[in-house]
Backbone bond lengths (Angstrom), bond angles and torsions (degrees), N, CA, C in turn:
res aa  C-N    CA-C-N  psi(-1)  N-CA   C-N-CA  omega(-1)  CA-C   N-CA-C  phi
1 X - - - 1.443 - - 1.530 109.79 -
2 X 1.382 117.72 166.06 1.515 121.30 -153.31 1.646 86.49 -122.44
3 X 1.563 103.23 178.34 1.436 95.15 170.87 1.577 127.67 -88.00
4 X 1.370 104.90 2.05 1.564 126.02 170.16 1.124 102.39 -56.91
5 X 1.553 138.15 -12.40 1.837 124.73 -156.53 1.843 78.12 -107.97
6 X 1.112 114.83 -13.54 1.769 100.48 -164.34 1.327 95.47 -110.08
7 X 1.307 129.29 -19.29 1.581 137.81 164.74 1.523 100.53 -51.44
8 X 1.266 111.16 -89.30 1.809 119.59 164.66 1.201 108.34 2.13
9 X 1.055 123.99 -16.34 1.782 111.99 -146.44 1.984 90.37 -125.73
10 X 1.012 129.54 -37.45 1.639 149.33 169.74 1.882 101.90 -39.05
11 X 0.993 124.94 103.34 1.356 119.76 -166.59 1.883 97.85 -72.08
12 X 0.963 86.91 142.46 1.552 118.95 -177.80 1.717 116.33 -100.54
13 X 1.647 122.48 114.19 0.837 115.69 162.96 1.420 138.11 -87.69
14 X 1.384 138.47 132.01 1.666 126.08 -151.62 1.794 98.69 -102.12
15 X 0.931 151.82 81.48 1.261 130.91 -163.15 1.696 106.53 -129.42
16 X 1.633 109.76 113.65 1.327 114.42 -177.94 1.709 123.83 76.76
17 X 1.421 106.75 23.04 1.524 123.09 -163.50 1.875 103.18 56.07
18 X 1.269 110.03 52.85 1.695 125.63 150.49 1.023 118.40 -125.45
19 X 1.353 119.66 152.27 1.847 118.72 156.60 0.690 90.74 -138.78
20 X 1.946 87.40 172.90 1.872 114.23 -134.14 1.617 90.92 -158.84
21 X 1.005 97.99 109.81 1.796 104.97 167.81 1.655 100.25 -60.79
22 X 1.352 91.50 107.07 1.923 98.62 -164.09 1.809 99.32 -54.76
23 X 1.733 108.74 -53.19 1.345 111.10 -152.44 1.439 105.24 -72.31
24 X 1.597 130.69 18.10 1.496 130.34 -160.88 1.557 87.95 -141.55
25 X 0.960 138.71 12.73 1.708 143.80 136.74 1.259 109.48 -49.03
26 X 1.391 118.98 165.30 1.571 132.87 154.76 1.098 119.13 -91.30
27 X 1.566 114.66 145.16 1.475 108.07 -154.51 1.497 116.20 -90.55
28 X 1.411 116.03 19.16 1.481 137.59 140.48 1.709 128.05 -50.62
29 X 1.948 88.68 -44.37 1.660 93.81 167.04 1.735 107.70 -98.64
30 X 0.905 134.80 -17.02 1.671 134.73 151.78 1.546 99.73 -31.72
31 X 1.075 117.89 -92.85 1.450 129.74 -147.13 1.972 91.06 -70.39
32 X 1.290 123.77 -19.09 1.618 112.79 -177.91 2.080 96.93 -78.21
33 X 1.134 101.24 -29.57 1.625 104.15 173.19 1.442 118.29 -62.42
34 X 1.318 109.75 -37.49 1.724 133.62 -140.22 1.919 77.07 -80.61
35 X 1.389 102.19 -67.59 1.559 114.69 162.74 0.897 120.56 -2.15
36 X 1.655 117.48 -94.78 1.354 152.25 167.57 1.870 96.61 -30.42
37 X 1.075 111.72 -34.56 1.452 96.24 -157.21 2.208 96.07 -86.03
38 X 1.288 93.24 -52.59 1.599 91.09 164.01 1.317 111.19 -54.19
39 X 1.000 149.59 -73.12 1.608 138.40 172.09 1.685 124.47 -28.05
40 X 1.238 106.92 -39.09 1.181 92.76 161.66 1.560 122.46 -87.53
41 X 1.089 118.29 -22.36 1.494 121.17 161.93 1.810 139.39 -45.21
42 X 1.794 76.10 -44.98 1.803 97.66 151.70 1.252 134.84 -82.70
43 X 1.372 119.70 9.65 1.076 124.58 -155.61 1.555 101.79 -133.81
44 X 1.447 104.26 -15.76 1.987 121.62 162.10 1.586 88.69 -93.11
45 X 0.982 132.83 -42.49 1.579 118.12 -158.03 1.841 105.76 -71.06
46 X 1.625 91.57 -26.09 1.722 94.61 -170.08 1.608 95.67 -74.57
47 X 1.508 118.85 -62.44 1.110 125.62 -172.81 1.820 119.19 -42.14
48 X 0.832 101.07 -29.75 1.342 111.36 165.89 1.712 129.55 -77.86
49 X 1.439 105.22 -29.37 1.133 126.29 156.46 1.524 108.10 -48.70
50 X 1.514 101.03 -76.94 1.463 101.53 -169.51 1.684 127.34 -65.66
51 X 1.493 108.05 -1.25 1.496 127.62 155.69 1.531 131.95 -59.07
52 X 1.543 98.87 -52.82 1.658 120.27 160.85 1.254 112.54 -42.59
53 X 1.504 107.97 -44.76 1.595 121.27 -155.00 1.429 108.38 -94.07
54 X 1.831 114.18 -12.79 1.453 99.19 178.79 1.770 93.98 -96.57
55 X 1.507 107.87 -29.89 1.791 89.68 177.77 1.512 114.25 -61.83
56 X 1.484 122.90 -16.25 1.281 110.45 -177.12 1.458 117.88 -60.32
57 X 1.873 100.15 -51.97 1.167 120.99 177.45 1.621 111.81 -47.22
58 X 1.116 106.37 -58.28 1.716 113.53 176.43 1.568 116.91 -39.84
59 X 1.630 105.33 -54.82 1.074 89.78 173.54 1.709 137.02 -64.71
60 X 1.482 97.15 -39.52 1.582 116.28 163.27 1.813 111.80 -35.49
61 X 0.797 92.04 -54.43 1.632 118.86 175.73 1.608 110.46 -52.03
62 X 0.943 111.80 -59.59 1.581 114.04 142.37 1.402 141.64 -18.40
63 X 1.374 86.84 -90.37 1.338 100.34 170.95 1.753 114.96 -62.13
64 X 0.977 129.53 -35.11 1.433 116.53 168.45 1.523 117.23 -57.68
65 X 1.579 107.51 -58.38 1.910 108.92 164.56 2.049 101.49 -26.56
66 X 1.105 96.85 -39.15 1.228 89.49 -151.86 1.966 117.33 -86.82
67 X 1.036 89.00 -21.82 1.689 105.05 165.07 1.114 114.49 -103.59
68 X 1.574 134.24 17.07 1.533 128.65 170.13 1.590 74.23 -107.73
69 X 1.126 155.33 -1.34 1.343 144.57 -170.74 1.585 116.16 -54.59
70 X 1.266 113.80 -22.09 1.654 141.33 -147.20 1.306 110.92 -123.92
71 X 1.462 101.20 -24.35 1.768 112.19 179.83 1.613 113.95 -108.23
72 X 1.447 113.56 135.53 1.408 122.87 -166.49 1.765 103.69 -72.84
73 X 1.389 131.29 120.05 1.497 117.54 179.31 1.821 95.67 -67.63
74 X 1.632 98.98 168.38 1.424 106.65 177.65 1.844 106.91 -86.96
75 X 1.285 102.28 134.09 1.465 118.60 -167.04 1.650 104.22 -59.14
């Protein structure tokens, strides 16, 4: 094996259709990635949040359609 099989292995940053031998950055752009990478993490965790929260609603939503079923609306 060559040193290309242990290169492969060196995480690679993709940014703007470039790559970036991450670990040969300055560790100014490390920690602006490191960032980026929690931000988007919070930003799946929220989105997902607010997913939970529209099936809740939906269902709620439901179930109310469904118990005004019995009650006359006001004319």
């Amino acid at each position: 094996m060559t040193d290309s099989s242990s290169k492969s292995q060196d995480p690679i940053l993709t940014f703007e259709g470039k790559r970036y031998e991450l670990n040969s950055l300055p560790d100014e752009l490390k920690e602006l990635v490191r960032g980026m990478q929690v931000a988007d993490a919070q930003l799946r965790m929220h989105e997902d949040t607010l997913k939970v929260l529209a099936i809740g609603r939906q269902t709620m939503a439901m179930q109310l359609n469904d118990k005004l079923k019995d009650i006359n609306p006001i004319e």
